[in-house]
N, C-alpha and C positions, 0 to 999 in steps of 0.2 A: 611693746608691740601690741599692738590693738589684735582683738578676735579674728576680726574682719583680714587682716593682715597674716597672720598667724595660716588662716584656711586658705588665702590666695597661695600663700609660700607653699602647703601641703599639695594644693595644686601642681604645684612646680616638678615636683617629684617626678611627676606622670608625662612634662611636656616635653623631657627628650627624644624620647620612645615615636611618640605623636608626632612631633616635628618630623622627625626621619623618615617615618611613613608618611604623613602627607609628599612632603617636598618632592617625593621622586615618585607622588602620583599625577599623571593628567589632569589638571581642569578644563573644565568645559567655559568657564567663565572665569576671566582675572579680580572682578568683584566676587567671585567664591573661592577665590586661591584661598589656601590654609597657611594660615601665619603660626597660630600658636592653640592649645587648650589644653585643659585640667578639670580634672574633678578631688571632688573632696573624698576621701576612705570609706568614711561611712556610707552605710546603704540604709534603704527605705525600704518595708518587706514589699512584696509584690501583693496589689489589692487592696493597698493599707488607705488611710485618707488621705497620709504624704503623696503618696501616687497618685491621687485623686486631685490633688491640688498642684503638683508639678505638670500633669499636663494638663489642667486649667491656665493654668501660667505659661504654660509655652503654646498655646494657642491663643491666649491673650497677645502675646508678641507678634506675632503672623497677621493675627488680624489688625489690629495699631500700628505694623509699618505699610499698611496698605493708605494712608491717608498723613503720617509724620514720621520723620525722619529719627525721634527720640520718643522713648513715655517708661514708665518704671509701672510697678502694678504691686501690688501687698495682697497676696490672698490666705484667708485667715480659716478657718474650721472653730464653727462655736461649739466644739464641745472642747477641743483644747486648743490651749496657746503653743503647743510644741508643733502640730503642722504646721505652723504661719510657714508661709515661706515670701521670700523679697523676691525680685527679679527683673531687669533693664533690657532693653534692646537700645543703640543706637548706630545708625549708617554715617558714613562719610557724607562730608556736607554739600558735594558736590551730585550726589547720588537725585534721580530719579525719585517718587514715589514707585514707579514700577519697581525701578531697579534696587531699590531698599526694599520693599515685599519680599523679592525673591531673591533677596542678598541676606534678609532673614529666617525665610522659609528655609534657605540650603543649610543656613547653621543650626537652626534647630535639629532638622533632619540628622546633620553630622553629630549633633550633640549628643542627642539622643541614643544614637550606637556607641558614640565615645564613652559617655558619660552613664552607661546603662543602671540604671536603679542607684544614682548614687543621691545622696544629699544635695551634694552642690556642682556647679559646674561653671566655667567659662568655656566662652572660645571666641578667636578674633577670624575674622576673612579679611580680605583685603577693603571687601568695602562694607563690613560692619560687625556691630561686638553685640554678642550676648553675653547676660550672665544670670545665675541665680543662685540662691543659699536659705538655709532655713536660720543665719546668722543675720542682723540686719546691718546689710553696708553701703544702703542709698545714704547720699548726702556723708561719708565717710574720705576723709581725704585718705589717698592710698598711694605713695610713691615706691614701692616695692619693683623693683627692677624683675621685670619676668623674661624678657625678651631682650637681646642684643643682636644686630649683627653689623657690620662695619665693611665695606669694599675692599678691592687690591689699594695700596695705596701708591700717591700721586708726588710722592717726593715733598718737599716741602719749598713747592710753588706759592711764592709769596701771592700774587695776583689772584690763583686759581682759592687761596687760603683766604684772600680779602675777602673774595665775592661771596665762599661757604659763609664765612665769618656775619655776614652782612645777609645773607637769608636765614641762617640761625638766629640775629641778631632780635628779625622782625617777631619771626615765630616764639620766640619766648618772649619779647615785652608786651605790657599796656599799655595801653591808651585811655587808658578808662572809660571805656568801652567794655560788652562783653561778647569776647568773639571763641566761639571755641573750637570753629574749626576756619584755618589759618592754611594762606596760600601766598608761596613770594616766588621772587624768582630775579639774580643780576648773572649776564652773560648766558654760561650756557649752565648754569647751578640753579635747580629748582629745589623748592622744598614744601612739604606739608605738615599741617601739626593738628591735633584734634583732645580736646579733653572729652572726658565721658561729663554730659550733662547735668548730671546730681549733683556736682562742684559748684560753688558760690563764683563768681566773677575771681573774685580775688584766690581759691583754691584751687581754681582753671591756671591762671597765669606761674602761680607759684611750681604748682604742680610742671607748667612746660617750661619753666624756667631752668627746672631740675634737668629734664630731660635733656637739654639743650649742653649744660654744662658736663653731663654726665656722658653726651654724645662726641664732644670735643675731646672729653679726657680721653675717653675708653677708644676711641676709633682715630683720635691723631687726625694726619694728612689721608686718609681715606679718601676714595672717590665717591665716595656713597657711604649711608649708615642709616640705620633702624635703632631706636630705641623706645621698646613698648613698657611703661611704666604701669602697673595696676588700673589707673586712670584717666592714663593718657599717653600717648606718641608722639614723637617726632619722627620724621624722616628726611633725606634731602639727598640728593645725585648730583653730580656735576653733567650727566648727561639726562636727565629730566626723567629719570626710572620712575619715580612715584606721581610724575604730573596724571592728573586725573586719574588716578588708579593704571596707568601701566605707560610703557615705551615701546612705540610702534618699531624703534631700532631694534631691541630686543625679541620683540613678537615676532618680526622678521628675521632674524639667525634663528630663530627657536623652527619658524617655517623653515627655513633652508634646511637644517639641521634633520629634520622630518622628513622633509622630501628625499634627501641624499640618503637618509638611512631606507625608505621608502624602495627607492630607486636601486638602492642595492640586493634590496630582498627579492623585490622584484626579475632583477638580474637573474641574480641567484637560483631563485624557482626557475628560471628559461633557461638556464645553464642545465640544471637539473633533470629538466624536461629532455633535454635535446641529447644527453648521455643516455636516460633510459631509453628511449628511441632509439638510438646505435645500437646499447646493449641487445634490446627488443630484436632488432632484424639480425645481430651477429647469430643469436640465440638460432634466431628460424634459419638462416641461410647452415648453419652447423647441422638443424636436425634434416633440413633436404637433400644433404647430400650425406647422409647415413642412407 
């Protein structure tokens, strides 16, 4: 197991915790939903050059998805080689320049509180990945499973099984070509795939290769499944959940869901209201006729 591997898994530690708070928080945007993050144990003191150099680094990031949607940065301290520190941004390939700016802005931001004075750190949004380390893991192939999750499942529907089969099929081959961020879609099964950009052509593909075989095994006849490998993802729905970063079906129960719960508080306060009111005159009509 490589260094570089070794600190992602140390990471891992920390992304249950993180998971569980994000998910049952509100986003404001489905390109800043919170997928996953980790930091590494060690700390960096406060005022040190480390710190001098990680937010050098993460304003390098900010500033560079304002014009590309990938770029890596090595910032070094000439008086020693122990602050170098590595560090990556990249968005989903469907992404905006605007909307990668502030799809990296919001992860720094979250990273930042996640990740406070640590050495190292990731984190994934929906529409894009930071990471940093004072280990170096640019150009590092990394198939470490960090992330899974897999849908209710759909019985084992040969047809609905072909079409999966057949947009997995795409998302993890070549063509020799270098694509690494991957979009299919037969009947109503869509899917996405993305490597992080430091991969060679051939350590993109391998890398989603993995994931693909790894997302059949582990999630079966599933209606849906995620699988974030250290360097890369697959995803794919039978109802198009991950098409361009979200499902307008979905956004829509989530709306209803909101309103109804809305709708009932609202009740509820006017129900509220209209008891104290009763109480209120029972009260004075009691003391007028004392």
């Amino acid at each position: 197991m490589s260094s570089s591997t070794k600190h992602f898994s140390s990471y891992y530690l920390h992304l249950v915790l993180f998971t569980v708070f994000f998910f049952t928080t509100p986003s404001s945007s489905s390109i800043e939903s919170f997928i996953f993050g980790g930091c590494s144990q060690q700390k960096y003191t406060s005022g040190s050059p480390y710190e001098f150099n990680v937010n050098s680094l993460l304003t390098s990031l900010v500033n560079s998805a304002t014009f590309t949607t990938y770029n890596n940065f090595t910032v070094q301290s000439p008086s020693s080689s122990q602050d170098t520190i590595y560090g990556l941004f990249q968005c989903r390939g469907d992404l905006s320049n605007n909307d990668c700016a502030r799809c990296v802005a919001a992860a720094v931001t979250q990273l930042g509180s996640l990740c406070l004075d640590s050495n190292g750190g990731a984190l994934q949004l929906d529409g894009c990945f930071i990471k940093y380390d004072n280990v170096k893991f640019l150009g590092v192939e990394d198939k470490t499973v960090v992330l899974k999750k897999c849908g209710p499942s759909i019985g084992y529907n040969s047809d609905a099984l072909t079409r999966r089969d057949a947009v997995l099929g795409y998302l993890g081959a070549s063509d020799g070509s270098y694509k690494p961020y991957r979009v299919a879609g037969s009947g109503d099964v869509s899917g996405v795939a993305q490597c992080v950009q430091d991969l060679s052509s051939s350590e993109c593909t391998d890398c989603l290769s993995e994931g693909v075989d790894r997302i059949k095994t582990d999630c079966g006849a599933a209606a849906s499944g995620d699988m974030f490998l250290a360097k890369c993802y697959v995803r794919f729905s039978e109802r198009g959940v991950h098409s361009h970063g979200g499902d307008g079906n979905n956004n829509d129960d989530e709306i209803e869901k909101t309103l109804a719960i809305l709708i009932g508080l609202i009740a509820g306060v006017a129900l509220l209201i209209v008891f104290l009111s009763f109480l209120r005159k029972v009260c004075e009509k009691g003391k007028g006729g004392k």
